[in-house]
C-alpha positions as CSV (number, residue, x, y, z in Angstrom):
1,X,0.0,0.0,0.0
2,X,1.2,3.3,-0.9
3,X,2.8,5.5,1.7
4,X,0.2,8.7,2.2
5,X,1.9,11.9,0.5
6,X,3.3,15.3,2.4
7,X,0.2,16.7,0.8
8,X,-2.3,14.6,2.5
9,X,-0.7,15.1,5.8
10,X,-1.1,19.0,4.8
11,X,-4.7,18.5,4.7
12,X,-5.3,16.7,8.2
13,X,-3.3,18.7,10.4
14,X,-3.7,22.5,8.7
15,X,-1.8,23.5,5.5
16,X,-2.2,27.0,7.2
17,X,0.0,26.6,9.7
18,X,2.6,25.6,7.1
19,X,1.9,28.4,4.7
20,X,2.0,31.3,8.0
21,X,5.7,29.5,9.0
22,X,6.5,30.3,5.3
23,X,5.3,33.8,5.7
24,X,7.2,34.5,8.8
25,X,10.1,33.4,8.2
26,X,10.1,34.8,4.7
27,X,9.4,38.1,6.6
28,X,12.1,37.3,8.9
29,X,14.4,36.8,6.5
30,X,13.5,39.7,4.6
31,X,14.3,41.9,7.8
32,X,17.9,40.4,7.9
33,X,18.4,41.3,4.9
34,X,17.6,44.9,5.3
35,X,19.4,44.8,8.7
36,X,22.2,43.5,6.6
37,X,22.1,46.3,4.0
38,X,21.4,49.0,6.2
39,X,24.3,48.0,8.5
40,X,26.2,47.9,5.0
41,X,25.1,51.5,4.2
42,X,25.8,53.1,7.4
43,X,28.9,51.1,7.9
44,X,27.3,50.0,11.1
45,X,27.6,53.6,12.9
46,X,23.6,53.8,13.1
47,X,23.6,51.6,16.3
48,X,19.7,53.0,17.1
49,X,18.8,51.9,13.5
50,X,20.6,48.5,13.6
51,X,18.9,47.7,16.9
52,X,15.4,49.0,16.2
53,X,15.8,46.1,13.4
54,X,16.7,43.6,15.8
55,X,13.7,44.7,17.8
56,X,11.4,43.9,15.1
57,X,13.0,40.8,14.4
58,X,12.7,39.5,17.5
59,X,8.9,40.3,17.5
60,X,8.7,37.5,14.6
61,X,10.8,35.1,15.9
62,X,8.5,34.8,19.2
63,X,5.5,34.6,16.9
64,X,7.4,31.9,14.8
65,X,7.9,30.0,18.5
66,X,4.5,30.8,19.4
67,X,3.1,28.8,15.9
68,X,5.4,25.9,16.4
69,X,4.7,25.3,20.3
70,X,1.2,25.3,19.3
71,X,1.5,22.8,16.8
72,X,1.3,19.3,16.6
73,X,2.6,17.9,13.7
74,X,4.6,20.4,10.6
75,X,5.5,19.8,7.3
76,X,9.0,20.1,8.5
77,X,10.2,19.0,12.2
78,X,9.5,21.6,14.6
79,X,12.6,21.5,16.3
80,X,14.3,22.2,13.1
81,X,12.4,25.2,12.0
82,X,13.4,26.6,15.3
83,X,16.5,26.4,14.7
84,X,16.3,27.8,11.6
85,X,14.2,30.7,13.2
86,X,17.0,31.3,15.1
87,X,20.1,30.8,13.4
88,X,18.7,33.7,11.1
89,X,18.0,36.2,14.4
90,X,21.7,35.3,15.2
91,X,22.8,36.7,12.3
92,X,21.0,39.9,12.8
93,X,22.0,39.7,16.5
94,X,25.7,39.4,15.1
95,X,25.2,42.6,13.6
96,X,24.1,44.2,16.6
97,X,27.1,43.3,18.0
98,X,29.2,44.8,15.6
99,X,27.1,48.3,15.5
100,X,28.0,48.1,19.3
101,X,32.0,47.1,19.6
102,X,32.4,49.9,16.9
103,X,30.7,52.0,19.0
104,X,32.8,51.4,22.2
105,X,35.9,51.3,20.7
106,X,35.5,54.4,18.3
107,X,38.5,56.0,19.4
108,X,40.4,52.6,18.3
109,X,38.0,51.9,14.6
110,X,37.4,55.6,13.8
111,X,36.5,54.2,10.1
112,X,35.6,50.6,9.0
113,X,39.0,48.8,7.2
114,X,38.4,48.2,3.6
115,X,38.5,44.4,4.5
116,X,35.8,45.2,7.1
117,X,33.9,46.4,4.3
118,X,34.1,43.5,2.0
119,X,33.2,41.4,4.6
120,X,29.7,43.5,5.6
121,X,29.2,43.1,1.8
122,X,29.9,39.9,2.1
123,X,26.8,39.7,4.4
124,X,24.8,41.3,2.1
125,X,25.3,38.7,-0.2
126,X,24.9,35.7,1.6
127,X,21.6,37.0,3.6
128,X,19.9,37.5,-0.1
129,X,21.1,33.9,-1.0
130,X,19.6,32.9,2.3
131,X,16.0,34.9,1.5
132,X,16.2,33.0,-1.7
133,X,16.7,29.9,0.2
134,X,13.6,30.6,2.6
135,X,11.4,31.8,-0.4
136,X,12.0,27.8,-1.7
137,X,10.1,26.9,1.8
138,X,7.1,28.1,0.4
139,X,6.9,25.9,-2.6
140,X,4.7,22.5,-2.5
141,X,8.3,20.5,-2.6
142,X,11.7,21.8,-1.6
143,X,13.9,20.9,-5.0
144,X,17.2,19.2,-3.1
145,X,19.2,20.4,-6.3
146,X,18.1,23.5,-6.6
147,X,18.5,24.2,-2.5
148,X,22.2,22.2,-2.8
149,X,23.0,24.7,-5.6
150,X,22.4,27.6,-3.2
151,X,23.9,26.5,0.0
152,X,26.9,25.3,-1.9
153,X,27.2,29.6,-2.9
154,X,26.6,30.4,0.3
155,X,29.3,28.2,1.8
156,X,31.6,29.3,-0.6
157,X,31.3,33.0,0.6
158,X,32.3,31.7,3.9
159,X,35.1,29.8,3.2
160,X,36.5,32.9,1.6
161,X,35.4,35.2,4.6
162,X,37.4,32.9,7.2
163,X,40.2,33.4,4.6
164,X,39.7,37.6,4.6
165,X,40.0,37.3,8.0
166,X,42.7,35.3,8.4
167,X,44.9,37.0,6.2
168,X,43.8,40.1,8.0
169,X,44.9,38.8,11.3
170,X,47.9,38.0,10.4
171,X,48.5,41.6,8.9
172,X,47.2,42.5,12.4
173,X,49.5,40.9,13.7
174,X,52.3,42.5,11.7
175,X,51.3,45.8,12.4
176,X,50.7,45.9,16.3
177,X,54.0,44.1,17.1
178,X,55.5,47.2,16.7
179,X,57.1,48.3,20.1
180,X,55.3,51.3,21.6
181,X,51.8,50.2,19.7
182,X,49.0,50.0,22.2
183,X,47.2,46.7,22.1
184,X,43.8,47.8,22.7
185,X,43.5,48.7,19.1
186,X,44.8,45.4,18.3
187,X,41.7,44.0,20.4
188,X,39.2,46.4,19.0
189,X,40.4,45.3,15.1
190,X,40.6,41.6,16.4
191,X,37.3,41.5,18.1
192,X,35.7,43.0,15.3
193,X,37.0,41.0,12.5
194,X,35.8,38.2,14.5
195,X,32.3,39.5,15.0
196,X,32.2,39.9,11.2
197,X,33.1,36.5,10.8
198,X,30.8,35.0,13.1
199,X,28.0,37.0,11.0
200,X,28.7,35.2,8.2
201,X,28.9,32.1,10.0
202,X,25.8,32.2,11.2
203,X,24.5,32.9,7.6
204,X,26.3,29.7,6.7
205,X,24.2,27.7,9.2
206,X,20.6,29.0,8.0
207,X,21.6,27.4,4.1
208,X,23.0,23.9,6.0
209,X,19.9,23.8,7.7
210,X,17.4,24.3,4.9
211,X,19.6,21.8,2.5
212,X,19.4,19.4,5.5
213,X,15.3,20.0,5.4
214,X,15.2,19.5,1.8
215,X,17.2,16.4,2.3
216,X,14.7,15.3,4.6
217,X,11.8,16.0,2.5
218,X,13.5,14.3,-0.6
């Protein structure tokens, strides 16, 4: 006897529920993307901004836990689409964080580094792979090539961020063994640099974690 379809189980327990997860997190993503660009734009000195976008984001990740606590049974396994809620607030929460180590340690990063930049680009690009990836959630079926095609950009951009940043420590390095140097700017650049990194980290773990659910739906 045939195995019942995804789309039958979609019909018993409330395709609605499905297609407002889809929403949200297409609305979450959305906002981490703007959080992304806007950090991009002001080269992350608009610390009220960045966190009035955190705010918001948060808002939608509590209604995303709010859905799935109330749920019984999801097209895609609840604890995973947590996870997913919140690997993508980490990333705008890693932003945050950058917005406010700039800020208390202005006198040390009175302008972003032109590898600074790239990497806040950097962001930009991954986070609107990553909307692409959430918009596939939608869909009726995830395609597992199409989604593998994605993620397989995305962890491409951050394999070459950790290499941005390691060259960039090493530089670092270089530059603050100088005798005389103070090392708080060497922890104000170094901190940062890994802040940025972690962003894109965490944008790395939002595309494994939708391949990994279109894995599981293939």
């Amino acid at each position: 006897m045939a195995k019942p379809g995804k789309g039958l189980f979609a019909s018993l327990f409330g395709p609605s529920r499905n297609d407002r997860f889809a929403s949200l997190l297409g609305t979450l993503a959305a906002t981490a993307l703007e959080t992304a660009k806007h950090t991009r734009e002001t080269e992350a000195q608009d610390v009220r901004g960045i966190v009035e976008l955190e705010h918001k984001a948060d808002a939608i990740v509590d209604e995303i836990h709010e859905l799935l606590d109330n749920s019984f049974i999801m097209r895609f396994d609840i604890p995973d689409s947590m996870r997913l809620a919140d690997d993508l607030d980490d990333c705008i929460d890693a932003m945050r964080k950058v917005a406010l180590h700039i800020e208390a340690y202005r006198p040390h990063i009175p302008k972003l580094r032109p590898e600074a930049l790239e990497l806040l680009d950097m962001g930009v690009t991954m986070l609107t792979h990553i909307q692409t990836l959430v918009g596939m959630l939608a869909e009726p079926r995830l395609s597992l090539t199409k989604v593998r095609e994605v993620a397989t950009v995305v962890d491409g951009l951050e394999a070459k961020a950790d290499q941005i940043v390691s060259a960039y420590e090493r530089r670092l390095v270089e530059e603050y063994s100088v005798p005389g140097v103070k090392t708080l700017g060497f922890i104000a650049w170094h901190q940062l640099f890994h802040l940025l990194e972690q962003m894109t980290d965490d944008a790395n773990h939002c595309a494994k974690m939708i391949l990994s659910l279109a894995r599981k739906e293939a």
